[in-house]
VEXSE-673291 format. One record per residue: x negated, y, z of N, C-alpha, C, O in turn; residue number from 1; residue in one letter. Coordinates in nm, 3 decimals. Layout:
<pts>
+---------+---------+---------+---------+---------+---------+---------+---------+---------+---------+---------+---------+-----+-----+
|      nx |      ny |      nz |     cax |     cay |     caz |      cx |      cy |      cz |      ox |      oy |      oz |   n | res |
+---------+---------+---------+---------+---------+---------+---------+---------+---------+---------+---------+---------+-----+-----+
|       X |       Y |       Z |       X |       Y |       Z |       X |       Y |       Z |       X |       Y |       Z | NUM |   A |
...
+---------+---------+---------+---------+---------+---------+---------+---------+---------+---------+---------+---------+-----+-----+
</pts>
This chain:
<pts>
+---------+---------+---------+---------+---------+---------+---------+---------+---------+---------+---------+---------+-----+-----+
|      nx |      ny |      nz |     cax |     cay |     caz |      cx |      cy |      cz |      ox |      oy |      oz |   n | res |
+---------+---------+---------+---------+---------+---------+---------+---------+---------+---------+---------+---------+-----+-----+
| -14.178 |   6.150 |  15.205 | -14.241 |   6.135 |  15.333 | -14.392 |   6.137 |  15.314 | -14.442 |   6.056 |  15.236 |   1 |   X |
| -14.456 |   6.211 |  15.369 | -14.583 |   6.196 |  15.395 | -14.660 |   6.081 |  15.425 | -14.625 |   5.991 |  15.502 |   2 |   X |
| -14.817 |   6.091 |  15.333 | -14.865 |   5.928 |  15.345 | -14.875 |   5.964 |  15.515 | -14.851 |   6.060 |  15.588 |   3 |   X |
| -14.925 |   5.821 |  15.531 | -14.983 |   5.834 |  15.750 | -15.096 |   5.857 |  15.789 | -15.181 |   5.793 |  15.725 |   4 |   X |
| -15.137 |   5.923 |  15.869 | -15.253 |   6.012 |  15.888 | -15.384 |   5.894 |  15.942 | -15.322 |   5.836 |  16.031 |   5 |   X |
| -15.481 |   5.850 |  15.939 | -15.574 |   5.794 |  15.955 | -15.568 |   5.811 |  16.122 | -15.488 |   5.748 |  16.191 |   6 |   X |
| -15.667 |   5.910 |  16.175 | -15.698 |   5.950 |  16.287 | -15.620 |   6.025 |  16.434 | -15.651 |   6.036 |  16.552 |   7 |   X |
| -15.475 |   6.077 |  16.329 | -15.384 |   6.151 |  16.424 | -15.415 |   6.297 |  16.378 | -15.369 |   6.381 |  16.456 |   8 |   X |
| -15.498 |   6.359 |  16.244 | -15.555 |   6.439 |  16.205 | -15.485 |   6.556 |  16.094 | -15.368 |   6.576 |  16.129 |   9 |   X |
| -15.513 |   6.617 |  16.002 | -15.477 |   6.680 |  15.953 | -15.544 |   6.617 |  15.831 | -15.664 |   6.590 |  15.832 |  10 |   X |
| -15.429 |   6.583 |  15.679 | -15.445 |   6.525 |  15.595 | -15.575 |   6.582 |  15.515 | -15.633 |   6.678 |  15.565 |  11 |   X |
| -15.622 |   6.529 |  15.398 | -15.737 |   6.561 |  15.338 | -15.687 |   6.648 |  15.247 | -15.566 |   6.664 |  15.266 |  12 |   X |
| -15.739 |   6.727 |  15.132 | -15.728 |   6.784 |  15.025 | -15.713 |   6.698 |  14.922 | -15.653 |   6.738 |  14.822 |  13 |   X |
| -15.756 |   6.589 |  14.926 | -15.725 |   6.492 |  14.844 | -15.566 |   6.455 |  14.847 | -15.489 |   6.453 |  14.752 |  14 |   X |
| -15.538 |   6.425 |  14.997 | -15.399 |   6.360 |  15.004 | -15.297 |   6.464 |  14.975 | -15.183 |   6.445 |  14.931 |  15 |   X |
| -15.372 |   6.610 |  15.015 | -15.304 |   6.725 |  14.989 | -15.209 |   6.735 |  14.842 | -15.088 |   6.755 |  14.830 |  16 |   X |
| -15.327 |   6.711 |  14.726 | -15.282 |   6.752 |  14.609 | -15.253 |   6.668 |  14.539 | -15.230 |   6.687 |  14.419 |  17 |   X |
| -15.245 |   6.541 |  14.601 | -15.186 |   6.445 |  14.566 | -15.017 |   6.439 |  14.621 | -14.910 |   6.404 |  14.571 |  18 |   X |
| -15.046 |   6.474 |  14.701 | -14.868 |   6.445 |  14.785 | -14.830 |   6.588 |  14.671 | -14.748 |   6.541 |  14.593 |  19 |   X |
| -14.855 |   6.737 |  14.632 | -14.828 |   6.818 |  14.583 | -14.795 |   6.784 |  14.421 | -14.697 |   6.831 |  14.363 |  20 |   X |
| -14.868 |   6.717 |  14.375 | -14.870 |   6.623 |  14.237 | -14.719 |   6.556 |  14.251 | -14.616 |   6.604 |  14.204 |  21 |   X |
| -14.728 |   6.450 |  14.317 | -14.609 |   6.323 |  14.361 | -14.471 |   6.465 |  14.381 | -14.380 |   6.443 |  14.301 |  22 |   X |
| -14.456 |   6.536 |  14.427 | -14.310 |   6.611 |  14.444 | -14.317 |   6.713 |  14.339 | -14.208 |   6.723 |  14.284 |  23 |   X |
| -14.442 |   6.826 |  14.269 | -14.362 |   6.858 |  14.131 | -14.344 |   6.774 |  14.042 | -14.265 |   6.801 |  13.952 |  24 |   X |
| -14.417 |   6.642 |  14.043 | -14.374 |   6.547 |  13.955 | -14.185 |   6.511 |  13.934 | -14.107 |   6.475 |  13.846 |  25 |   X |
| -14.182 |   6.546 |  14.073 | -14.037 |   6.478 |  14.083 | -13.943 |   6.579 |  14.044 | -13.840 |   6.560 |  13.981 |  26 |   X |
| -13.986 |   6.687 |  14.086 | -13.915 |   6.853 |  14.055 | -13.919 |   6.840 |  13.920 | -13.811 |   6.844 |  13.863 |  27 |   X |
| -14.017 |   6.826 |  13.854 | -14.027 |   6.851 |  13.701 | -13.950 |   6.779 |  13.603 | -13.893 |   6.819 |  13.501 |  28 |   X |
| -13.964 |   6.632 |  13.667 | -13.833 |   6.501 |  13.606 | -13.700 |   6.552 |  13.606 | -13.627 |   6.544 |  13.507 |  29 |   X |
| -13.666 |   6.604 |  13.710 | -13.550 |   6.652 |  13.738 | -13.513 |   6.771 |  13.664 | -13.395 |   6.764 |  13.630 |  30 |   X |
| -13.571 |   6.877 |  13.628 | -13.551 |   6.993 |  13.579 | -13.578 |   6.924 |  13.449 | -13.478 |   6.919 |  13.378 |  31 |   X |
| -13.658 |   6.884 |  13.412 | -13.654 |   6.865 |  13.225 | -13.571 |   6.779 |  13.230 | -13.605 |   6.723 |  13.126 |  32 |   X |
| -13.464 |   6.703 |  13.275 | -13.377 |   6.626 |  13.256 | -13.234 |   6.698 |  13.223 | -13.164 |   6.678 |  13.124 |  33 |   X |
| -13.212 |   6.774 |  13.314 | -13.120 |   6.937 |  13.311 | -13.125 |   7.005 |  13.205 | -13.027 |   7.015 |  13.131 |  34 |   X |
| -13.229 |   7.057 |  13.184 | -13.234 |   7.153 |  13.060 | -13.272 |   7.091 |  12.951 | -13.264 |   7.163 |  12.852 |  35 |   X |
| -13.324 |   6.947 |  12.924 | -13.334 |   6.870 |  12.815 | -13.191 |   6.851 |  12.794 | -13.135 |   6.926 |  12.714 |  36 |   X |
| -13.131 |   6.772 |  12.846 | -12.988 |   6.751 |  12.831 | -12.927 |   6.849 |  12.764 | -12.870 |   6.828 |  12.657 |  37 |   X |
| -12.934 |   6.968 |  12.823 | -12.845 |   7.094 |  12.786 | -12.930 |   7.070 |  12.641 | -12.876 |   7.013 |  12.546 |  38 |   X |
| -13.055 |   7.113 |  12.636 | -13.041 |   7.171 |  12.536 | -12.984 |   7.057 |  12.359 | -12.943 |   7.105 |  12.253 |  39 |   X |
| -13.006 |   6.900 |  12.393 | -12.964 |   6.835 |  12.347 | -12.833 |   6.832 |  12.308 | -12.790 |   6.806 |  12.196 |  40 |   X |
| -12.758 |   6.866 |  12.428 | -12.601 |   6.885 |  12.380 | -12.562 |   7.030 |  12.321 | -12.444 |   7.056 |  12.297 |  41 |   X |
| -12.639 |   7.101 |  12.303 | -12.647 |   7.225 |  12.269 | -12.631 |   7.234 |  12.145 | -12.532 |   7.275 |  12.084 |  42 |   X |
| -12.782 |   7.175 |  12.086 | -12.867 |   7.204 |  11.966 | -12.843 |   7.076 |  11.852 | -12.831 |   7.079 |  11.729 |  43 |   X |
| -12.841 |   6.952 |  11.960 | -12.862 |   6.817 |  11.876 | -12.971 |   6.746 |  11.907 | -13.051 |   6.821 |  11.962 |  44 |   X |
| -13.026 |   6.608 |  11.895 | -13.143 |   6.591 |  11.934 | -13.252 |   6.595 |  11.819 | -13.371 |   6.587 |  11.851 |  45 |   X |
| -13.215 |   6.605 |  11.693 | -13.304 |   6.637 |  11.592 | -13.355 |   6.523 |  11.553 | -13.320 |   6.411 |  11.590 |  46 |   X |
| -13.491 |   6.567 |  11.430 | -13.514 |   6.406 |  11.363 | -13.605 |   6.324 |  11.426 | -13.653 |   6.227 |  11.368 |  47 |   X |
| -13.644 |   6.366 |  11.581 | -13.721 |   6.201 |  11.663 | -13.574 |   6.143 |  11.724 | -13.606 |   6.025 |  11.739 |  48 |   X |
| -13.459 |   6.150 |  11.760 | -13.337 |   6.108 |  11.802 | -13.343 |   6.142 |  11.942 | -13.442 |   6.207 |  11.972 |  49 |   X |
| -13.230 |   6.103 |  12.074 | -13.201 |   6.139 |  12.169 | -13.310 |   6.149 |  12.277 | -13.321 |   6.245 |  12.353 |  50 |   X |
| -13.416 |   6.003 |  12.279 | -13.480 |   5.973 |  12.390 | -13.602 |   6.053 |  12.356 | -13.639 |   6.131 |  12.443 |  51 |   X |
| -13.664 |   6.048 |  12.256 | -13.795 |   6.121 |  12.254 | -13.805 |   6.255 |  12.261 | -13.912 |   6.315 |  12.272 |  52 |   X |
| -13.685 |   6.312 |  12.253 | -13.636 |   6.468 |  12.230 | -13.647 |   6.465 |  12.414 | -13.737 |   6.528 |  12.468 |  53 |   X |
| -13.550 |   6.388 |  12.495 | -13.523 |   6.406 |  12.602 | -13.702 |   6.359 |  12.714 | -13.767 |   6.420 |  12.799 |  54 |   X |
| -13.709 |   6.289 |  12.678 | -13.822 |   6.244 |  12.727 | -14.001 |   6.362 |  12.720 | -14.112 |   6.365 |  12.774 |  55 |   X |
| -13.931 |   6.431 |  12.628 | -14.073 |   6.519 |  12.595 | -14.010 |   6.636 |  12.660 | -14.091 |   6.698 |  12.729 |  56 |   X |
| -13.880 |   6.691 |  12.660 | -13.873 |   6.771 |  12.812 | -13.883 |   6.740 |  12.939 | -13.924 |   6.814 |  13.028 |  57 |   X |
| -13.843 |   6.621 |  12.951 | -13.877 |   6.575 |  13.097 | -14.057 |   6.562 |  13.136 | -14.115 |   6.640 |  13.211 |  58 |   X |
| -14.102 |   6.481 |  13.085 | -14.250 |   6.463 |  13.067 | -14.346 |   6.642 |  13.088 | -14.389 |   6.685 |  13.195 |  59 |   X |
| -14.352 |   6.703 |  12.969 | -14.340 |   6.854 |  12.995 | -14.363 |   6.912 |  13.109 | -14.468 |   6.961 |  13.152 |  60 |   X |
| -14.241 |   6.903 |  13.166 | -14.184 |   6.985 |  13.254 | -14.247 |   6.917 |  13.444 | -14.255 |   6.977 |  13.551 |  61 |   X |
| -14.271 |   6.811 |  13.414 | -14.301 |   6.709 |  13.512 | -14.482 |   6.716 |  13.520 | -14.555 |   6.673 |  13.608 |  62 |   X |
| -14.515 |   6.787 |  13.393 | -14.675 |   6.828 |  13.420 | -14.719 |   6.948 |  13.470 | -14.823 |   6.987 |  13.523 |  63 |   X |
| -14.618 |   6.996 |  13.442 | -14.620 |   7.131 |  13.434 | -14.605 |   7.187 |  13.620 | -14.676 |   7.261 |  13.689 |  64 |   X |
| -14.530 |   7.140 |  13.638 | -14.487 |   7.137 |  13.801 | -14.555 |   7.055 |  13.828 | -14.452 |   7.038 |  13.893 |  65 |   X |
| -14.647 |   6.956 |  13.856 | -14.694 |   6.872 |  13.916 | -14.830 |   6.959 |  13.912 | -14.864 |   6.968 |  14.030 |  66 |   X |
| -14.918 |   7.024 |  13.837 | -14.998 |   7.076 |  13.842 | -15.021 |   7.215 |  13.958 | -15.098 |   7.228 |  14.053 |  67 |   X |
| -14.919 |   7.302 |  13.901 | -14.886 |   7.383 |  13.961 | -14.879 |   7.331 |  14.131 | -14.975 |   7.344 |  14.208 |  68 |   X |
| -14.765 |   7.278 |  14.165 | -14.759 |   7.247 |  14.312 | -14.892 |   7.159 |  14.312 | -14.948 |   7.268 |  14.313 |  69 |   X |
| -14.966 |   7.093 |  14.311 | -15.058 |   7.042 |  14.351 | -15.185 |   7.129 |  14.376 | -15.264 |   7.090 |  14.462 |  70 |   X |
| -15.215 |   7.268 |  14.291 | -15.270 |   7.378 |  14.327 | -15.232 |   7.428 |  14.479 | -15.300 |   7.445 |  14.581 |  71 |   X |
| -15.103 |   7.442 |  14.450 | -15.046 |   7.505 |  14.535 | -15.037 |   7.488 |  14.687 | -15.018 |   7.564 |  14.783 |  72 |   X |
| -15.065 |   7.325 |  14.664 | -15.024 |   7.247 |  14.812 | -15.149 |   7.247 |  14.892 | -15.155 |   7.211 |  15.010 |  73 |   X |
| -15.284 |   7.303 |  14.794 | -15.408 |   7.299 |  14.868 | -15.471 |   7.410 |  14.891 | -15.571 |   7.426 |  14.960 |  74 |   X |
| -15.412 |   7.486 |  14.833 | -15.411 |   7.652 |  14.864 | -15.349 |   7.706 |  14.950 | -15.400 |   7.806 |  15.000 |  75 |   X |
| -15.191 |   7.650 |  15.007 | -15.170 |   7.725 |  15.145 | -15.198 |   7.587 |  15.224 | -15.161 |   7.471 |  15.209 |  76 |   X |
| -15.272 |   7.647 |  15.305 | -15.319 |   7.578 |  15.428 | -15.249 |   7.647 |  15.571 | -15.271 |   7.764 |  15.602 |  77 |   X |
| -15.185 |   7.578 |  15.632 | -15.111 |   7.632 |  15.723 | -15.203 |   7.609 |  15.829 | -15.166 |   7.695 |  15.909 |  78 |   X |
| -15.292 |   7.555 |  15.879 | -15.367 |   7.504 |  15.944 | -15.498 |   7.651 |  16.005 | -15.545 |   7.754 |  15.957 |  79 |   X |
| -15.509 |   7.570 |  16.136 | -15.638 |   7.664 |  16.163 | -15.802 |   7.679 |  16.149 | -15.860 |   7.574 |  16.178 |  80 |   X |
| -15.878 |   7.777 |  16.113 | -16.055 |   7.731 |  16.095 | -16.047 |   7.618 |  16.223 | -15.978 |   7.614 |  16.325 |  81 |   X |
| -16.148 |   7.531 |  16.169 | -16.221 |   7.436 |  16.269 | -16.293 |   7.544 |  16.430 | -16.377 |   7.624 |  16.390 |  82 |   X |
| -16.286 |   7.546 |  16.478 | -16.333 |   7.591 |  16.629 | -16.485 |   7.681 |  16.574 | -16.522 |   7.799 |  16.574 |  83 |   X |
| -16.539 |   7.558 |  16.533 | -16.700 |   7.622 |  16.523 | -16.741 |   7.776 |  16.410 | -16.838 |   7.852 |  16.411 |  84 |   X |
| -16.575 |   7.768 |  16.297 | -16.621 |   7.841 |  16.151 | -16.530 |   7.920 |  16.243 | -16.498 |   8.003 |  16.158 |  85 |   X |
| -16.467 |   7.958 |  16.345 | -16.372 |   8.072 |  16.394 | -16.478 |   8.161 |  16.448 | -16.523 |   8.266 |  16.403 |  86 |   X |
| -16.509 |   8.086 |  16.567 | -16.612 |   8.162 |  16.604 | -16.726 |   8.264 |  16.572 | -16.757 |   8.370 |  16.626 |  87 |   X |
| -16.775 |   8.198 |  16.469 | -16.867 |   8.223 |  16.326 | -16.834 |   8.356 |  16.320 | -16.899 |   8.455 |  16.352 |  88 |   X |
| -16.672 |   8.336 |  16.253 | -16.625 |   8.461 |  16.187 | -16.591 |   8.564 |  16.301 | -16.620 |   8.682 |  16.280 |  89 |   X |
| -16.549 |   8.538 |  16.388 | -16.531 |   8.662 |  16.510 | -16.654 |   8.720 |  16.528 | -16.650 |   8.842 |  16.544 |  90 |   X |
| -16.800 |   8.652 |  16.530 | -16.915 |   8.691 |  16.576 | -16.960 |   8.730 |  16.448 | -16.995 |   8.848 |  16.453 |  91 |   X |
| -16.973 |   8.683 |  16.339 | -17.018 |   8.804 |  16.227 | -16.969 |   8.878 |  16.137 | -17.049 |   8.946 |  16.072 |  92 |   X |
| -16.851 |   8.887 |  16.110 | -16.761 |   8.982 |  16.078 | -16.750 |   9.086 |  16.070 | -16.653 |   9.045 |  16.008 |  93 |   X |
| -16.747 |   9.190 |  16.069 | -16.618 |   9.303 |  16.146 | -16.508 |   9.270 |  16.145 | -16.478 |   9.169 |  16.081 |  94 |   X |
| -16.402 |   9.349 |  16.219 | -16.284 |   9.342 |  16.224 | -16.202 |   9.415 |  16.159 | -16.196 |   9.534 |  16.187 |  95 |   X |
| -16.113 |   9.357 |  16.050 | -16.010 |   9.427 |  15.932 | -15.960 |   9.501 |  16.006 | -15.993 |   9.612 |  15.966 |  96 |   X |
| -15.890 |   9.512 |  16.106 | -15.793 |   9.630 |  16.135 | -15.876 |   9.720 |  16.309 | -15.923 |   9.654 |  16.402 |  97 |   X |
| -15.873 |   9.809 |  16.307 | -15.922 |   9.843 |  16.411 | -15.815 |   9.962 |  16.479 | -15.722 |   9.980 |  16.402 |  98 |   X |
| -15.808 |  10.021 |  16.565 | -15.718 |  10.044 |  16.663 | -15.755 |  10.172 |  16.590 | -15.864 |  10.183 |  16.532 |  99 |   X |
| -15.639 |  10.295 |  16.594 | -15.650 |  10.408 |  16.552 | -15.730 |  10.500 |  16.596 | -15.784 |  10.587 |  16.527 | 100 |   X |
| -15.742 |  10.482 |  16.728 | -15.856 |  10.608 |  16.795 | -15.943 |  10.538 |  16.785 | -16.025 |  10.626 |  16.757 | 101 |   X |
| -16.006 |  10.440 |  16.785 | -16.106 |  10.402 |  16.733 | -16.155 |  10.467 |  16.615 | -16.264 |  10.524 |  16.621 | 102 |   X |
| -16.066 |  10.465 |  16.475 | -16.124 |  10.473 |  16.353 | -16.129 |  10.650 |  16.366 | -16.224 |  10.707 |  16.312 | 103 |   X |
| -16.045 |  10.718 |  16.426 | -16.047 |  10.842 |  16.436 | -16.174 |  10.860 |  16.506 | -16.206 |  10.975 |  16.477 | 104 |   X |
| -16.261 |  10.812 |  16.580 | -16.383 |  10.827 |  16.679 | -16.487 |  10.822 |  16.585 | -16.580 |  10.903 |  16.578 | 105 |   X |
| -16.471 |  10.741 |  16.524 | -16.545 |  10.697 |  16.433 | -16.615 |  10.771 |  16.297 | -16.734 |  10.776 |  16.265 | 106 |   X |
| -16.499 |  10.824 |  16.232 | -16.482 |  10.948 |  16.150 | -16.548 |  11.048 |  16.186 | -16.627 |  11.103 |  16.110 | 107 |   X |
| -16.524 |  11.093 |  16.319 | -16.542 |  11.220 |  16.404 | -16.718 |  11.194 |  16.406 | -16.799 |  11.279 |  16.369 | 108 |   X |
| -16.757 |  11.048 |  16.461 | -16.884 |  11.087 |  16.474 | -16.968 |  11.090 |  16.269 | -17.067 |  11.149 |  16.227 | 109 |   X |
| -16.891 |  11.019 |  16.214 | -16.942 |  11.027 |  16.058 | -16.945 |  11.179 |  16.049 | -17.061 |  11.211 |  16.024 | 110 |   X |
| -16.879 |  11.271 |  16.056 | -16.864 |  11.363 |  15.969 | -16.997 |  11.466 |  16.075 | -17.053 |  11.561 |  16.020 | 111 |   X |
| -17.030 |  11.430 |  16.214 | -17.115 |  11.515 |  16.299 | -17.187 |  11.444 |  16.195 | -17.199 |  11.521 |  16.100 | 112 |   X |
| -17.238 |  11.335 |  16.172 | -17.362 |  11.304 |  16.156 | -17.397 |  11.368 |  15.981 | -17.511 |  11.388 |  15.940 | 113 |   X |
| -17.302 |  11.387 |  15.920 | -17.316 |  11.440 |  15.738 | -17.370 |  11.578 |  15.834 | -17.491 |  11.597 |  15.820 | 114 |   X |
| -17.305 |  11.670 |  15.923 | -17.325 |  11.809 |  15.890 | -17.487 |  11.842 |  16.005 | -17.514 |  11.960 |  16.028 | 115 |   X |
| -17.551 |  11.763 |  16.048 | -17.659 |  11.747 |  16.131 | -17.733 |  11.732 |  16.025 | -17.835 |  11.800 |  16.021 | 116 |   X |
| -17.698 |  11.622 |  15.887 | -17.788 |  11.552 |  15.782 | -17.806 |  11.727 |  15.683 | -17.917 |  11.768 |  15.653 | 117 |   X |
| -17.728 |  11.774 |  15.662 | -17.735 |  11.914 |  15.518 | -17.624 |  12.026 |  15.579 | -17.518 |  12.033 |  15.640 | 118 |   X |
| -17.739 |  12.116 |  15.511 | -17.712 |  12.261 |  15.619 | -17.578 |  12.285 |  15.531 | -17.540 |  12.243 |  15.422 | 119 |   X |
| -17.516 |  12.384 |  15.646 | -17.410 |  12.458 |  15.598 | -17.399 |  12.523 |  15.473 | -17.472 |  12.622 |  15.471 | 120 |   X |
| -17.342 |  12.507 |  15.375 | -17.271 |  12.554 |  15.243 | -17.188 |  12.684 |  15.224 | -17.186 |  12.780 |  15.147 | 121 |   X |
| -17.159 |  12.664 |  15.271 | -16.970 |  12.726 |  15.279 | -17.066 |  12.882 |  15.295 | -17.007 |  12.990 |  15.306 | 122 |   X |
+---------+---------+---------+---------+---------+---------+---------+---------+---------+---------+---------+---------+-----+-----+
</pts>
C-alpha cells in the first residue's frame, strides 16, 4: 500500500523510489529464494553450508531488483506537466507530428525556395 499523501497530491520522487526500492526488494527476496533453493537442491549448498549459500541469493537478487524498480518507478511518471511547464512547451516548441498537407505544403514551398536560390542545372 502506498505511504499517504501529505496534501491530497501526487507523491514525491523521493517517496517514488522509495516505494520502488520497498517492492523489488520484496520481488527480489522472493525470486532468490526460488532459484536459491533450486539451485541448492540441485547442486548442494557447498563449503559456506545451507543459509549463507541461500541467503547470498536471496540478498543478490533483492538488490538487484530493488535498484532496478526504484529507477524505474521514477522514470515512468504517469502524471501530467504542471499547467505552467505545458504551456511553456505548446508555446515554444514545434509540434512532433504535423498534419500531412501541411508537411506536403511545406516541402512544396522548400523546394520553390532551393530552385529561386541556384539556377537550373539539368
Amino acid at each position: 500500500m502506498p505511504p499517504p499523501m501529505k496534501h491530497g497530491g501526487e507523491p514525491s520522487i523521493w517517496q517514488k523510489s522509495k516505494m520502488g526500492a520497498l517492492m523489488g526488494g520484496g520481488v527480489g527476496l522472493t525470486i532468490g529464494f526460488i532459484f536459491g533453493s533450486y539451485s541448492i537442491l540441485r547442486g548442494g549448498a557447498g563449503p559456506r553450508g545451507f543459509l549463507a549459500t541461500l541467503s547470498q541469493y536471496m540478498l543478490s537478487s533483492a538488490a538487484t531488483f530493488s535498484f532496478f524498480l526504484a529507477i524505474g518507478s521514477v522514470i515512468r511518471n504517469d502524471s501530467l506537466l504542471p499547467p505552467h511547464i505545458e504551456a511553456a512547451r505548446l508555446q515554444l516548441l514545434p509540434p512532433v507530428v504535423r498534419a500531412r498537407a501541411e508537411g506536403a505544403t511545406l516541402m512544396r514551398a522548400r523546394w520553390a525556395a532551393e530552385r529561386q536560390k541556384s539556377p537550373t542545372q539539368a
